[in-house]
C-alpha positions in Angstrom: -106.5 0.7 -16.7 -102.6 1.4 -17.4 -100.2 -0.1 -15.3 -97.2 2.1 -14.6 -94.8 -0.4 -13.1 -94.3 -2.3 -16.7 -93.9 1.0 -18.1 -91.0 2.0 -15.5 -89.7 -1.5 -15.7 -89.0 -0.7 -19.9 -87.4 1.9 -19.5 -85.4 1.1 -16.9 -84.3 -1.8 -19.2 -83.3 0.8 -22.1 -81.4 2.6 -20.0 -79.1 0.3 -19.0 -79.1 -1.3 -22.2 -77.8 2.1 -23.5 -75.4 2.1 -20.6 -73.9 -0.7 -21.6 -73.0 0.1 -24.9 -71.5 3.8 -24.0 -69.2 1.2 -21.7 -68.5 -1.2 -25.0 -67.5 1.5 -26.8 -65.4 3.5 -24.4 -61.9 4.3 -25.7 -59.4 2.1 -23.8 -56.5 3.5 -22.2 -53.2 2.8 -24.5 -50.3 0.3 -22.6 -47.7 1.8 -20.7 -44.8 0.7 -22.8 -41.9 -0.1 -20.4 -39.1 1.0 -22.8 -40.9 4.5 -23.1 -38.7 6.0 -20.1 -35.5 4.3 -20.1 -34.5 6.2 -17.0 -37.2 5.2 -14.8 -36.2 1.2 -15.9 -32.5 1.0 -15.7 -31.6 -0.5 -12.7 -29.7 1.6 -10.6 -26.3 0.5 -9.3 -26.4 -1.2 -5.3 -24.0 1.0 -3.0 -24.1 -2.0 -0.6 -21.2 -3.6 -1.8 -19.3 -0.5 -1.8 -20.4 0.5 1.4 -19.1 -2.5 3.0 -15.9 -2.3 0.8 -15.5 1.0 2.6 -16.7 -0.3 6.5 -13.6 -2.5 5.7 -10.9 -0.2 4.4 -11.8 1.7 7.8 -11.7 -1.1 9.8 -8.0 -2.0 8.6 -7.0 2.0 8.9 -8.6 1.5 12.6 -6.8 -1.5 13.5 -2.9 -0.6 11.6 -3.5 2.8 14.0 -4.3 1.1 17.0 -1.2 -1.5 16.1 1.1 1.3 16.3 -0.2 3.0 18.8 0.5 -0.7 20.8 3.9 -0.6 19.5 4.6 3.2 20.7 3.4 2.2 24.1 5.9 -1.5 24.7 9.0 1.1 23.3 7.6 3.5 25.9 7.5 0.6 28.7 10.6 -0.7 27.8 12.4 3.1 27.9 10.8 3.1 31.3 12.2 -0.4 32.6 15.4 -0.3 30.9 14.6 -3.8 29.7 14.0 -5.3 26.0 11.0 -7.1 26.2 12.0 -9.1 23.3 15.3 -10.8 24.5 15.2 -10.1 27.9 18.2 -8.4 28.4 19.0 -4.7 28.7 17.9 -1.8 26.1 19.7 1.0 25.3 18.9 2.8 28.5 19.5 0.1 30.6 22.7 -0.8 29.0 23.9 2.8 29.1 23.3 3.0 32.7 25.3 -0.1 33.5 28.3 1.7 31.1 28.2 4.6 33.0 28.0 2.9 36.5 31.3 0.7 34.8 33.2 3.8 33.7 32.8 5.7 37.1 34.0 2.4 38.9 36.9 2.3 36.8 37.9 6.0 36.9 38.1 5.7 41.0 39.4 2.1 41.2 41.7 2.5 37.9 40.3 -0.6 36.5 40.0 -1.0 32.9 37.6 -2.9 30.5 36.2 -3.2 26.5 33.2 -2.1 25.1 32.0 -4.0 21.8 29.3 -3.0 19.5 28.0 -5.5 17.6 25.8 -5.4 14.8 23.9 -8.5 12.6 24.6 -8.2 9.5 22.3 -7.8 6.4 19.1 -8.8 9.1 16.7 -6.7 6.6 16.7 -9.6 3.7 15.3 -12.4 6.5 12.7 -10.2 7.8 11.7 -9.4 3.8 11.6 -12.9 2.9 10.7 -14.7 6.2 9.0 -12.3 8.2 9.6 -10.5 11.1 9.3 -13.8 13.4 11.9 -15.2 11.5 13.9 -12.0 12.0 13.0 -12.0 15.9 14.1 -15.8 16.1 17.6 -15.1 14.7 17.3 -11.7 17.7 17.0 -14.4 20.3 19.2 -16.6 19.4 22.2 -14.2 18.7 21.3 -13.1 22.4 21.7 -16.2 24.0 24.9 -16.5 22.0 26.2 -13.9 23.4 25.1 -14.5 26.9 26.2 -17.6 27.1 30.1 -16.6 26.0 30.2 -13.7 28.8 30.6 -13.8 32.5 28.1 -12.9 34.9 30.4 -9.6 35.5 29.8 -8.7 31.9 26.8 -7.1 30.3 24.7 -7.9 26.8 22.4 -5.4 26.3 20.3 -4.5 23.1 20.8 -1.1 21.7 18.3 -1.7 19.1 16.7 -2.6 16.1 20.0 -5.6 15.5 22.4 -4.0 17.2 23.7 -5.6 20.5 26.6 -3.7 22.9 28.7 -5.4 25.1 30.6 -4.6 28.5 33.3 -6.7 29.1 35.7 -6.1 32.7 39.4 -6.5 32.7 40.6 -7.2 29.1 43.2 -5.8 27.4 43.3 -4.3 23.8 44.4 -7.6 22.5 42.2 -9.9 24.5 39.0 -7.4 23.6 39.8 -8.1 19.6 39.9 -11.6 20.3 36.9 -11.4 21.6 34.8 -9.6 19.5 36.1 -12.1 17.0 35.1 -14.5 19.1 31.6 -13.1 19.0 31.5 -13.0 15.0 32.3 -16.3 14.9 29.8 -17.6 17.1 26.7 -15.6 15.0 28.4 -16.9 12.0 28.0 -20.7 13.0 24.1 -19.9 13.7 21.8 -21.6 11.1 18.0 -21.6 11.0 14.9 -23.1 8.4 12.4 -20.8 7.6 10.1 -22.3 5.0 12.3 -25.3 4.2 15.3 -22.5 3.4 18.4 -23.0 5.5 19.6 -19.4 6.5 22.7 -18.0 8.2 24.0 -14.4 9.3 26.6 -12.9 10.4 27.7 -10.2 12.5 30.3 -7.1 12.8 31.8 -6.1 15.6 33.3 -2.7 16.8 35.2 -2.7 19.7 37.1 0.2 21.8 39.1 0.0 25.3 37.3 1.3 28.7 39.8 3.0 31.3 40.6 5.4 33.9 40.1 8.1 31.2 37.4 6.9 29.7 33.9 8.6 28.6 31.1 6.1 28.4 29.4 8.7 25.7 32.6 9.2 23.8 33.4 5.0 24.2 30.1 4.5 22.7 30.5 6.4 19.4 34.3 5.0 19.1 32.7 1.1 19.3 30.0 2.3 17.1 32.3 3.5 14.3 35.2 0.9 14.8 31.7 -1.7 13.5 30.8 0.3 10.7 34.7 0.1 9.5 34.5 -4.1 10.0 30.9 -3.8 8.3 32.1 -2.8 5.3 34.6 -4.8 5.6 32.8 -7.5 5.5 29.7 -7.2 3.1 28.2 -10.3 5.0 25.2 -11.4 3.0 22.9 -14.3 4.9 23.3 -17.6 2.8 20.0 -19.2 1.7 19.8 -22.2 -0.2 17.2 -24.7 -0.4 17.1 -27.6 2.4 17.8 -31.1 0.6 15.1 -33.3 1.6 
């Protein structure tokens, strides 16, 4: 009697025999060759570092706009309160008030007075090679200068940027010029250091009589021009040498 099961067993065998050597002789699949598609490869530039390159050009645009924006506002204020921040003494509005209150005093009382416009020479170099603290330091100490050579009748006020006006009572034509020299000499004798660099400035003065007949508009632009004449006069340059140690 045949048994089956062997027989299905064989050929069961055969056939995976057979299936293993269709496997063995299969075609293999050729290597994907890396250099094939350049493209694909290359490594493509990171926009990370540019994109935070340009987060920070922005930030400083941001900040420089909000800086000025600051610095509109404290010129605003100070318009407003008639005060320079700065130096503490009066700005060009407050100072023209107090010139206008002095000339309508003197045109009913006949009293008389000087006006002198002062103006620092060459203050542009020290801020370009110092800085602008350096340049505000020589502001306040021209200020207190001044201050301390008027009486407390008189007025210093700041008309801006480093020009300084002031309003002196009873003084006659002579008496104002020796003044105002007075005044030039004073800035003159300033020194400072800035970065081991001894520094001094000077300053011009312009000066023209208050009176009876006076305009305090028309005062203002003869002080203002009688400077510019002693400017160029002058030619002041700051002295800067190096500090011997």
């Amino acid at each position: 009697m045949k048994k089956p099961k062997r027989a299905s067993a064989a050929k069961a065998k055969k056939g995976r025999k057979a299936g293993v050597s269709r496997s063995k002789t299969a075609p293999k699949r050729p290597a994907r060759n890396p250099t094939r598609n350049p493209a694909k490869n290359s490594v493509k530039p990171s926009r990370r570092g540019a994109s935070t390159a340009d987060d920070t050009k922005a930030t400083i645009r941001g900040l420089r706009s909000k800086l000025k924006a600051a610095e509109r506002r404290v010129a605003e204020l100070e318009a407003a309160a008639g005060t320079d921040f700065l130096l503490e003494i009066p700005n060009r509005r407050g100072f023209e008030r107090e010139l206008t209150r002095a000339v309508a005093y003197m045109k009913r009382y006949r009293a008389s007075g000087a006006l002198i416009v002062l103006d620092v020479d060459r203050l542009k170099p020290i801020n370009d090679s110092f800085g602008h603290a350096a340049g505000d330091e020589v502001l306040k100490a021209i200020a207190a200068t001044l201050t301390r050579q008027i009486r407390a009748s008189d007025v210093v006020g700041r008309l801006g940027g480093d020009e300084f006006a002031l309003l002196l009572w009873n003084l006659s034509e002579t008496d104002a010029k020796a003044k105002a020299a007075a005044f030039e000499q004073a800035i003159d004798e300033l020194s400072f250091v800035f970065r081991g660099q001894h520094v001094t400035a000077g300053a011009s003065a312009g000066v023209a009589l208050l009176g009876a007949q006076s305009d305090s508009a028309r005062a203002m632009e003869e002080a203002d021009a009688a400077m510019y004449v002693r400017k160029a006069s002058r030619r002041h340059e700051p002295r800067i040498r190096l500090v011997s140690s």
